[in-house]
C-alpha positions in Angstrom: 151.7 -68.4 109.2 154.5 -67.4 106.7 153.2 -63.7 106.6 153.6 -63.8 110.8 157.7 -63.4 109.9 159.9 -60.5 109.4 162.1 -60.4 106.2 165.2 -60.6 108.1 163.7 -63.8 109.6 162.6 -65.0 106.1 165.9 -64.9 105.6 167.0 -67.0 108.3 164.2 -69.6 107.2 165.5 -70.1 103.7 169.1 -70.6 105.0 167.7 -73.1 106.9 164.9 -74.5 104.3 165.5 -72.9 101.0 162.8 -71.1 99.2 160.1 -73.7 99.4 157.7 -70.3 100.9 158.4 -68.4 97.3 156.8 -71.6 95.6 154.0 -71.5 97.8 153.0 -67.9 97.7 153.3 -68.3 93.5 150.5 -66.7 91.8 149.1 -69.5 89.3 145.9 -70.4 87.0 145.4 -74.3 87.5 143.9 -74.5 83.9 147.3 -73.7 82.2 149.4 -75.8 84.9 146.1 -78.8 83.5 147.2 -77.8 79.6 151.0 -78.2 80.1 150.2 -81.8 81.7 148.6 -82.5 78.4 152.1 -82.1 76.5 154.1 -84.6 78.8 155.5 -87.2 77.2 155.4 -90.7 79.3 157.7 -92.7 77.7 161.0 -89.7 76.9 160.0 -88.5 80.8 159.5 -84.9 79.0 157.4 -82.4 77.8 157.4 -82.4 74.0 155.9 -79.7 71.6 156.0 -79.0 67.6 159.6 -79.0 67.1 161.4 -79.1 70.4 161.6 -81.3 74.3 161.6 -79.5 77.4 162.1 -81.2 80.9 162.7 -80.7 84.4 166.1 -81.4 85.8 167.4 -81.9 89.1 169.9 -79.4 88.6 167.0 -76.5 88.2 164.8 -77.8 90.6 168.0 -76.8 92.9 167.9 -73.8 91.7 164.6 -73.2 92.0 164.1 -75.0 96.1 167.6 -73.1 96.8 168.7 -76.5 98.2 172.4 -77.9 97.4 172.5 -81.8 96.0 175.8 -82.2 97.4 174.9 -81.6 100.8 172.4 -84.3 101.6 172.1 -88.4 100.3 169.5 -88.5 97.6 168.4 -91.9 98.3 167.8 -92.3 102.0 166.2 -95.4 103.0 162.3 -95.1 103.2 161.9 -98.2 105.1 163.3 -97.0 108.2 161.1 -96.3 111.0 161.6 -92.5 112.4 163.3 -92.2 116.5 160.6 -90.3 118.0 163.6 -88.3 119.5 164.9 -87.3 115.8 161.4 -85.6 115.6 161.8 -83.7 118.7 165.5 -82.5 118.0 164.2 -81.5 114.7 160.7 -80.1 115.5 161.2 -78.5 119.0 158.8 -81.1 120.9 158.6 -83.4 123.7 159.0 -87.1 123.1 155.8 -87.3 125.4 154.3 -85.1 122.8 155.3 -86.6 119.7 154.5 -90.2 120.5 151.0 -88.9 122.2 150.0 -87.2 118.8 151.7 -89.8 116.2 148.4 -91.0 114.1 147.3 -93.2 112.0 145.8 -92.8 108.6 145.2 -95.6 106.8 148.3 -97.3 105.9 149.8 -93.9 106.9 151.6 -92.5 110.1 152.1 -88.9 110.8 150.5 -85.6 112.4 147.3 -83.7 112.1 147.2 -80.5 110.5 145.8 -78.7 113.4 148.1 -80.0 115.9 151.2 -78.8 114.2 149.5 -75.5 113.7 149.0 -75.5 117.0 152.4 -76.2 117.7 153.4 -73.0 115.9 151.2 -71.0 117.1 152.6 -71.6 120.9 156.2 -71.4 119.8 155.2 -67.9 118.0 154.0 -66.6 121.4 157.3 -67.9 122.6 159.2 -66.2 120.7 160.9 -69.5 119.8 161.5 -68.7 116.0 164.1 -71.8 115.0 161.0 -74.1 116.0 158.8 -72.2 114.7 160.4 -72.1 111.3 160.8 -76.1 111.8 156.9 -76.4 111.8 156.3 -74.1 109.2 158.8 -76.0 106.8 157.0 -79.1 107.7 153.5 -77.9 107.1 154.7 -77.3 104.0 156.0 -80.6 103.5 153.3 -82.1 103.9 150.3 -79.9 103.0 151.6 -78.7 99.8 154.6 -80.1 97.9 154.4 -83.4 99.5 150.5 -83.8 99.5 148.7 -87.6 100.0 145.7 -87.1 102.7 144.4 -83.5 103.4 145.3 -82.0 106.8 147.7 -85.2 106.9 151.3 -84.3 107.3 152.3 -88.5 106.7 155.5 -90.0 107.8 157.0 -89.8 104.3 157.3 -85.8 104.2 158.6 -85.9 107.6 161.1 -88.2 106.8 161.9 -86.0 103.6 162.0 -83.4 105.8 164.2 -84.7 108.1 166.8 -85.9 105.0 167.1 -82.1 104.7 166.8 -81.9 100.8 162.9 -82.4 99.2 164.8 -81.6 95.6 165.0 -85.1 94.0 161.6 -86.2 95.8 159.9 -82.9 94.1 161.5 -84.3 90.8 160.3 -87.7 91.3 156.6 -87.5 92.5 156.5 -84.5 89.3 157.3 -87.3 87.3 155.0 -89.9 88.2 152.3 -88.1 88.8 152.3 -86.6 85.6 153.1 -90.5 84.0 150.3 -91.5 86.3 147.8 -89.2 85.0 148.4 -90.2 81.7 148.5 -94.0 82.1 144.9 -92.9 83.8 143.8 -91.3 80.6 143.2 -88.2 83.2 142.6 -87.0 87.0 144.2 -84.8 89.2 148.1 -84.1 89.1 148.9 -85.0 93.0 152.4 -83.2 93.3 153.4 -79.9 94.0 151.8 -78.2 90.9 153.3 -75.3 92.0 156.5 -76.1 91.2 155.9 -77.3 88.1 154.1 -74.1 87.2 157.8 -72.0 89.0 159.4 -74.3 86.4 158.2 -73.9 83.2 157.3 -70.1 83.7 160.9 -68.7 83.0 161.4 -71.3 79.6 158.5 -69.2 78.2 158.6 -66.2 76.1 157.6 -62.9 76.8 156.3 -61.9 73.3 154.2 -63.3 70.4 151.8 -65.5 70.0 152.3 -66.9 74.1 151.5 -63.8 75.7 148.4 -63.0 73.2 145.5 -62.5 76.3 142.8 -63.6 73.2 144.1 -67.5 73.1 143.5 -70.2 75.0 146.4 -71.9 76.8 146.0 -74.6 74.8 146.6 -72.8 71.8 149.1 -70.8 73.1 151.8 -73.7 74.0 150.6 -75.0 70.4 152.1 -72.1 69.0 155.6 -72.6 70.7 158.9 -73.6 68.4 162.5 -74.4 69.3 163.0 -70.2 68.6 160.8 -69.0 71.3 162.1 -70.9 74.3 164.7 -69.1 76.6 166.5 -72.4 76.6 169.4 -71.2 79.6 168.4 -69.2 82.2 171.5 -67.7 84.2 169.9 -67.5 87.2 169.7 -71.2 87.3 173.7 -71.9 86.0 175.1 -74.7 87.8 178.9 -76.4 86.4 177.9 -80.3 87.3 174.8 -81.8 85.7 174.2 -85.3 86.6 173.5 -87.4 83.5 174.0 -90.7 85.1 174.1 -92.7 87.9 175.8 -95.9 88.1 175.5 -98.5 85.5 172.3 -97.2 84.8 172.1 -95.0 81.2 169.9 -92.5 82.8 169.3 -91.0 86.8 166.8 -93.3 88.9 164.7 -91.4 91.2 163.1 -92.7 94.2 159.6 -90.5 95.3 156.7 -90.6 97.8 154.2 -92.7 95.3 157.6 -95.0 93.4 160.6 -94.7 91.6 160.8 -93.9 88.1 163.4 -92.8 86.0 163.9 -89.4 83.8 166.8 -88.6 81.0 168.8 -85.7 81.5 170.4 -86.4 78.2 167.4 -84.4 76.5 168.2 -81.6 79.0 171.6 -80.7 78.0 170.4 -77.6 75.8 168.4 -76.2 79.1 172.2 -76.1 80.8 174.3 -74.9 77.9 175.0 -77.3 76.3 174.5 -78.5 72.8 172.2 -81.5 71.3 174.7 -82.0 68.1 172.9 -85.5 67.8 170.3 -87.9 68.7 170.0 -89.8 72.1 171.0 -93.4 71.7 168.3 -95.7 72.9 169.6 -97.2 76.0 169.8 -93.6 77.4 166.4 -93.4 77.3 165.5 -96.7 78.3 162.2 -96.6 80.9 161.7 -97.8 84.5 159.2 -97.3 87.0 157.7 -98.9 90.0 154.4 -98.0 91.1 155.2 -98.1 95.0 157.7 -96.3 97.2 157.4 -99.1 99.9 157.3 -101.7 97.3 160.3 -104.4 97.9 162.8 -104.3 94.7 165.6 -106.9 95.2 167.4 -105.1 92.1 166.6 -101.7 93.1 167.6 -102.1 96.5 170.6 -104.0 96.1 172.0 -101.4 93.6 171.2 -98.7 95.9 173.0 -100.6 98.8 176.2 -100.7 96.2 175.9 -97.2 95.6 175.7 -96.2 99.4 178.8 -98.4 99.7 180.4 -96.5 96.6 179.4 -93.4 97.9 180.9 -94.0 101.7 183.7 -95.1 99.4 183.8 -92.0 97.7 183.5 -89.6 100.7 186.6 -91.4 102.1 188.7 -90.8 99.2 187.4 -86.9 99.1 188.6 -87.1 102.4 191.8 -88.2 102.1 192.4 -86.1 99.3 190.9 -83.3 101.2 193.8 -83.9 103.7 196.3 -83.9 100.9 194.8 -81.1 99.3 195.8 -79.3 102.5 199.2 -80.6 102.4 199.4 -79.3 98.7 198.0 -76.1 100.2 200.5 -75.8 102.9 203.4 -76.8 101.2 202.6 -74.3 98.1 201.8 -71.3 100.8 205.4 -72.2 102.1 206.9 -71.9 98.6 205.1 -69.2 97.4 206.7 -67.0 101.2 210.3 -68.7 100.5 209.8 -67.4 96.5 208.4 -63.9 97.8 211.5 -63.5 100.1 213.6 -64.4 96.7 211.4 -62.0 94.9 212.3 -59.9 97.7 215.7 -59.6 97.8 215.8 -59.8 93.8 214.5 -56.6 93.9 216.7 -54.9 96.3 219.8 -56.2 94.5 218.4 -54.3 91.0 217.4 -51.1 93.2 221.0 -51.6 94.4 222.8 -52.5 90.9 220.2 -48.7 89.4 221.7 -46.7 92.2 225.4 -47.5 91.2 225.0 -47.5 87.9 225.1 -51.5 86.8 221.9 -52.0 84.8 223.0 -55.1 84.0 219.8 -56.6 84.7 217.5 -56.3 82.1 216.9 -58.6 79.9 216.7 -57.5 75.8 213.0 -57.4 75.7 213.1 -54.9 78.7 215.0 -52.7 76.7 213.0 -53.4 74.0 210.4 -52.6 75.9 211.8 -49.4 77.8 212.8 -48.5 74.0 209.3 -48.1 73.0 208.3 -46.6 76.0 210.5 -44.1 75.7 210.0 -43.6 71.9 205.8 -43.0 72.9 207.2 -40.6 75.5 209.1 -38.1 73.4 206.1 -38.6 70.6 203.9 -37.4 73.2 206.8 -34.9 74.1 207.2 -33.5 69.8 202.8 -33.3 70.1 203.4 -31.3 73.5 205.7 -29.3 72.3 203.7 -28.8 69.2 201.1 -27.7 71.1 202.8 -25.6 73.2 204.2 -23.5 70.1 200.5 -23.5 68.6 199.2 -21.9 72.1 202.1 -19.7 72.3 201.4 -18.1 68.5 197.7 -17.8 69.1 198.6 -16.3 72.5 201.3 -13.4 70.3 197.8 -13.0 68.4 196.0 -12.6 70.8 198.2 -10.0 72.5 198.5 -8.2 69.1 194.8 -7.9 68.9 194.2 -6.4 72.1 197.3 -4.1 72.1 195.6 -3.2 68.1 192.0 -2.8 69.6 193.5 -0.8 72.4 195.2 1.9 70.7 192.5 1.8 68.4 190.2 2.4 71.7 192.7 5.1 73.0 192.5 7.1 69.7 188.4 6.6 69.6 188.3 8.0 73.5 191.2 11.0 72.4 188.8 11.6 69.6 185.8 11.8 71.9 187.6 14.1 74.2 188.9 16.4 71.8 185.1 16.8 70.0 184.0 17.3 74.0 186.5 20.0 74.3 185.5 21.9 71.4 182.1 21.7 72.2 182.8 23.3 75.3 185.1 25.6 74.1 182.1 26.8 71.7 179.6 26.8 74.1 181.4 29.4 76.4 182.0 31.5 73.6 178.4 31.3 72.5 177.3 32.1 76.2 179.5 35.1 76.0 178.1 36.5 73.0 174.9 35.6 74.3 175.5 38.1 77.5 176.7 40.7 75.1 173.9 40.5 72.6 171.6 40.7 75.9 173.7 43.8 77.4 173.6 45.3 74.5 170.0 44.5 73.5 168.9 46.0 77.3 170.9 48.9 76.5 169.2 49.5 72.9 165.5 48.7 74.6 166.9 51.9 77.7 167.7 54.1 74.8 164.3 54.0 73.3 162.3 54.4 76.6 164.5 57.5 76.7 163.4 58.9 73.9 159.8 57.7 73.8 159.7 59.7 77.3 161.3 63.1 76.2 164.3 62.7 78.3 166.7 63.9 75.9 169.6 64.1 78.0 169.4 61.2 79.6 169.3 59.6 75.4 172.7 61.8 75.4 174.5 60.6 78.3 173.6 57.1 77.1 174.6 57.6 73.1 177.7 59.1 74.6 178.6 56.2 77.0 178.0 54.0 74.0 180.5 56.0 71.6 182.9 55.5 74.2 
């Protein structure tokens, strides 16, 4: 059903309901969530290993859920019976509806499986996505971090899901079900596995011995020392951790299954903070009852005194609230009256600089101004500096290309000069090359003169030549 929404509407669900779908959809092997079982410790209400403790807090289970413990009463009162009209505001459905399908299993009340499905499914068609959301989240309640009959949704996960915040009931049934198992000597872990798995994942390391595919998981969380754990995760920073509540040395929970008690004092390293000694032994003193129904006179009484402290509390919160936003009010008034004074401060020194009275500034100012203006002609001397360095190397500069271009002047003068006599020797060559040739065709007419017997005509010639 979860896959049937888009992400912006995921988004709208876990405003609504936190992340509780990311715990469902996590990718787990049930054998290693079986091992880490093996390592809790019933009497410390913790997981302990070779050299170090490890336990789930309320403050990371917030984290994890994305629901705020501020925001809702963490002990609401399990022996009231649920208005069939609080389910329909909450769940989208007809009083008719929710009376009609109300069951009965056992010594529990609640809704089939199917028919909330069903439910869904018509409000998908719909297009009615706040109620469809609704049902979702309550399938989930009740099918997989609240689990007690299968395709059972009781009246205790609606009525956690009404309170609006499953966090300290998650923490609770993790707790007893794992002290449970163990009193059992063994069985299954009825909680939300899941989230234990979602939990202890990010403590782990992501080298060595732990991620070696070879071991067993057993052997693997054997291999675990104090050095290995990411002790504080960031994502998961919260200022307030609860360490007690009440008279009582440690924080009370109250579940599905009972009530039983955990000690956030051996959590302290998990949120920043250090362990510099041991635990007294009151802190860690053990309680437990081994029904959620079951009728405590001490239990009950102490919660009634803590509801009345609370409503107590929420009154004074209010009133200093209120007084708070007198504070507020009054200081936003001050703060305009001292930025009007600020104001006019300013324009009487603009005023007092433009006529000269500098009158103003206190010794330190100068002081201050001093140095500033001490840096300034520094930087002014390096400036200059540079400016004499890029003038000399630009004198060079010139100097070497006015050298190189006389020097090229000469080499081209030269050039032309050789090129003139060159062609001043080549037309005289050409010239005696057209006399030798005249006088070579007049030698070569001479002798065919003579070879023919023309004697004269050898005269006339010898004669012209003579001439």
């Amino acid at each position: 059903m979860s896959a049937k929404a888009t992400p912006i509407k995921l988004n709208s669900f876990v405003q609504d309901y936190g992340r509780i779908l990311d715990i469902l959809n996590k990718k787990m092997d049930m054998m290693n969530v079986v091992t880490i079982a093996q390592f809790y410790d019933p009497p410390l209400r913790c997981f302990t290993f070779s050299d170090f403790q490890l336990a789930p807090t309320l403050e990371e289970f917030e984290r994890i859920v994305g629901r705020n413990l501020r925001d809702h009463n963490p002990f609401p009162k399990s022996d009231e019976g649920i208005p069939p009209k609080r389910i329909t505001l909450a769940l989208g459905l007809k009083v008719s509806e929710v009376v009609d399908n109300w069951d009965v299993k056992g010594a529990l009340n609640g809704f089939s499986r199917k028919f909330l499905e069903d439910q869904a499914k018509n409000m998908e068609k719909e297009g009615n996505w706040e109620a469809f959301y609704a049902m979702l989240a309550v399938l989930v309640y009740g099918i997989v971090i609240f689990p007690n009959i299968d395709h059972f949704v009781d009246h205790l996960a609606v009525r956690i899901f009404l309170s609006g915040n499953p966090v300290p009931f998650l923490l609770t049934d993790l707790h007893y079900a794992l002290h449970d198992r163990h009193e059992k000597k063994g069985g299954a872990i009825l909680c939300c596995v899941q989230l234990l798995h979602a939990w202890f994942r990010p403590h782990m390391p992501e080298e060595g011995p732990f991620v070696l595919k070879e071991l067993k998981p057993s052997q693997k969380l054997a291999s675990l020392t104090s050095n290995h754990v990411k002790w504080y995760i960031r994502d998961w920073e919260i200022e307030d951790v609860i360490v007690s509540i009440g008279d009582f040395p440690n924080v009370p929970l109250i579940g599905t299954k009972g009530c039983i008690n955990y000690n956030p004092v051996l959590s302290l390293r998990q949120h920043g903070y250090p362990m510099n000694d041991p635990p007294k032994a009151e802190a860690l003193k053990p309680f437990i009852l081994h029904s959620a129904e079951a009728d405590h006179p001490m239990l009950n009484a102490r919660i009634k005194e803590l509801e009345l402290k609370n409503a107590d509390l929420r009154i004074k919160l209010g009133r200093v609230s209120v007084e708070n936003g007198n504070l507020k009010d009054g200081q936003q008034k001050k703060d305009k009256e001292l930025e009007i004074s600020n104001k006019r401060a300013r324009e009487s020194e603009a005023r007092r600089e433009k006529f000269g009275h500098a009158l103003y500034n206190t010794k330190s100012v100068f002081k201050s101004k001093e140095e500033e203006l001490d840096r300034a002609l520094l930087r002014i001397q390096k400036l200059n500096k540079t400016l004499e360095l890029t003038l000399e190397m630009k004198r060079e500069a010139r100097l070497i290309f006015e050298i190189r271009t006389h020097e090229l002047e000469n080499t081209i003068q030269k050039y032309k000069d050789t090129l003139e006599r060159k062609k001043l020797r080549t037309e005289e060559s050409e010239r005696v090359y057209t006399r030798l040739k005249y006088q070579l065709e007049q030698a070569d007419a001479r002798i065919q003169a003579l070879e023919g017997g023309d004697q004269d005509a050898a005269y006339m010639m010898l004669l012209a030549d003579t001439k």
